[in-house]
C-alpha positions as CSV (number, residue, x, y, z in Angstrom):
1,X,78.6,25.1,110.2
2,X,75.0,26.5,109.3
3,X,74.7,30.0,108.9
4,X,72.0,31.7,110.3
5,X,68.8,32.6,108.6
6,X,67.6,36.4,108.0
7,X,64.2,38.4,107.6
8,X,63.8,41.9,107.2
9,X,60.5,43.6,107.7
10,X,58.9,46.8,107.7
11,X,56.0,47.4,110.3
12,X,53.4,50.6,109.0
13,X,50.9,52.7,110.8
14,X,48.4,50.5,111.6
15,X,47.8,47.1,112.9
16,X,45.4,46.4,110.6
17,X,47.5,46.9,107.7
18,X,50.3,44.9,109.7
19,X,53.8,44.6,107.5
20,X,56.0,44.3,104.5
21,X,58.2,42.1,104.1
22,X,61.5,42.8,102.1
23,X,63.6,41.5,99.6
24,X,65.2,43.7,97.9
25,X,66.1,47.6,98.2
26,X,67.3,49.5,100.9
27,X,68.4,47.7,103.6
28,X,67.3,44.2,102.7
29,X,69.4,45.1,99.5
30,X,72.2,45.1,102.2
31,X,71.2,42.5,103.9
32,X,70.9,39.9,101.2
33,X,73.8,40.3,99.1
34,X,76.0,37.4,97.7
35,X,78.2,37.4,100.3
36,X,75.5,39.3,102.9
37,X,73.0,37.3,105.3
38,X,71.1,34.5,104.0
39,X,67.4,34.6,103.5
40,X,65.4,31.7,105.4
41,X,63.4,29.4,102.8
42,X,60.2,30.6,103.5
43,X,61.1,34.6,102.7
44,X,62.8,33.0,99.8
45,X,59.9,31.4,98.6
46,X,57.1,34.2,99.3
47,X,56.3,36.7,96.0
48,X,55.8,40.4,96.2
49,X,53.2,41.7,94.1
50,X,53.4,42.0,90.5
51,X,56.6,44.5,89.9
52,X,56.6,45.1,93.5
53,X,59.5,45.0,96.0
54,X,56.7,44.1,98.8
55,X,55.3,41.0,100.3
56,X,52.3,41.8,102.5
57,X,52.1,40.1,105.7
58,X,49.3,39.8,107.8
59,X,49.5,39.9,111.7
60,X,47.9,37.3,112.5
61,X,50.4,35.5,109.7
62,X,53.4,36.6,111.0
63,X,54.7,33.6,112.9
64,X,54.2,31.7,109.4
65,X,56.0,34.2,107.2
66,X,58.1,36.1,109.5
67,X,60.8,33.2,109.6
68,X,64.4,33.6,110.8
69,X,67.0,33.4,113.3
70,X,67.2,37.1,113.1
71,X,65.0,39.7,112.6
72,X,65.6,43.2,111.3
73,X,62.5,45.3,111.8
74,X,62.2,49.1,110.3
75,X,60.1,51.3,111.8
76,X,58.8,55.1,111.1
77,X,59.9,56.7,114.2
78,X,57.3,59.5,114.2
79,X,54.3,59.7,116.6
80,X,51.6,58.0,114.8
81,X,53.1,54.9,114.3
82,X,54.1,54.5,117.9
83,X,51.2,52.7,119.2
84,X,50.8,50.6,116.6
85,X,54.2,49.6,116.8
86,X,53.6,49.0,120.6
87,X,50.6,47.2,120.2
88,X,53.1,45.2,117.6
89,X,55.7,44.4,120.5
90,X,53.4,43.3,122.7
91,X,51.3,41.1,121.0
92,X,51.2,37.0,122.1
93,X,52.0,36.9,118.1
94,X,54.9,38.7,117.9
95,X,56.5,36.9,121.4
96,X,56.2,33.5,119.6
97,X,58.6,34.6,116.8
98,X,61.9,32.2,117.3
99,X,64.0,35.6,116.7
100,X,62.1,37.4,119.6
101,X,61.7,34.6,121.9
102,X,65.9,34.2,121.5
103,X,66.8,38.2,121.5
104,X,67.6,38.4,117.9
105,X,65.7,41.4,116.8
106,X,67.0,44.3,115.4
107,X,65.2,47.6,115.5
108,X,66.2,50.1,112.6
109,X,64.8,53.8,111.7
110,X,63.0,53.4,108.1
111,X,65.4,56.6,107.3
112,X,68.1,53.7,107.0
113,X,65.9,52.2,103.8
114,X,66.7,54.2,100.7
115,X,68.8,53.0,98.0
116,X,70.6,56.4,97.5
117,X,74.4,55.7,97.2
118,X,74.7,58.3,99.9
119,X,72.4,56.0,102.6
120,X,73.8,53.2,101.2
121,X,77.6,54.1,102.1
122,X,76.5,55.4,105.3
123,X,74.6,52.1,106.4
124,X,77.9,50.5,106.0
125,X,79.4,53.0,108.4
126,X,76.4,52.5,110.7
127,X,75.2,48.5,110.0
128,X,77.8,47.7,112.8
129,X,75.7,50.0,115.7
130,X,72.2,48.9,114.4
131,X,72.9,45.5,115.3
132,X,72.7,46.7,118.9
133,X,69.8,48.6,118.7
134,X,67.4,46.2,120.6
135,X,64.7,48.5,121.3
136,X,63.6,52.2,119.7
């Protein structure tokens, strides 16, 4: 049996300065654990920056690095970012992403990314509930 494929990815402010993608810390750290959710090859293969935990990605690059069956997507859930984020959702990019196009997105607050043992033991309690958060 082939186990699905994960990304994780944090969207900012501003559609110009588009997303991160994570690999480690926070909640990728939960994500990807030995016996977590397996990365896809390409976010395997893609580098942060030098002694960096972030991978910039583009917009317009998103359907090329933005690969997985599903998609967990944190999000500042403040004011400014909202339209941004909007603009993000309904972009012709983001609707050709295989995890959007077959409903396996998961939306979580960016207050659920902190590697505090604290956050970490509650994301445990709460990991189960995210999983259903389709929208914010």
């Amino acid at each position: 049996m082939t186990r699905n494929k994960y990304c994780c990815l944090k969207w900012f402010l501003s559609s110009a300065t588009g997303a991160i993608g994570l690999k480690t810390g926070g909640l990728a750290e939960l994500l990807y654990q030995q016996e977590g959710y397996p990365m896809s090859e390409t976010v395997k293969g893609l580098k942060p920056a030098e002694r960096s935990p972030y991978i910039s990605v583009s917009p317009e690059l998103l359907h090329e690095m933005v690969i997985g069956d599903r998609l967990f997507v944190l999000y500042l859930s403040n004011p400014d970012a909202e339209t941004s984020f909007k603009e993000l959702l309904e972009s012709p990019i983001w609707k050709r992403l295989p995890a959007v196009q077959n409903g396996k997105v998961t939306f979580v607050d960016t207050k659920w990314n902190y590697n505090d043992m604290l956050t970490s033991d509650m994301l445990l309690d709460e990991f189960p509930k995210l999983l259903n958060n389709k929208l914010p």
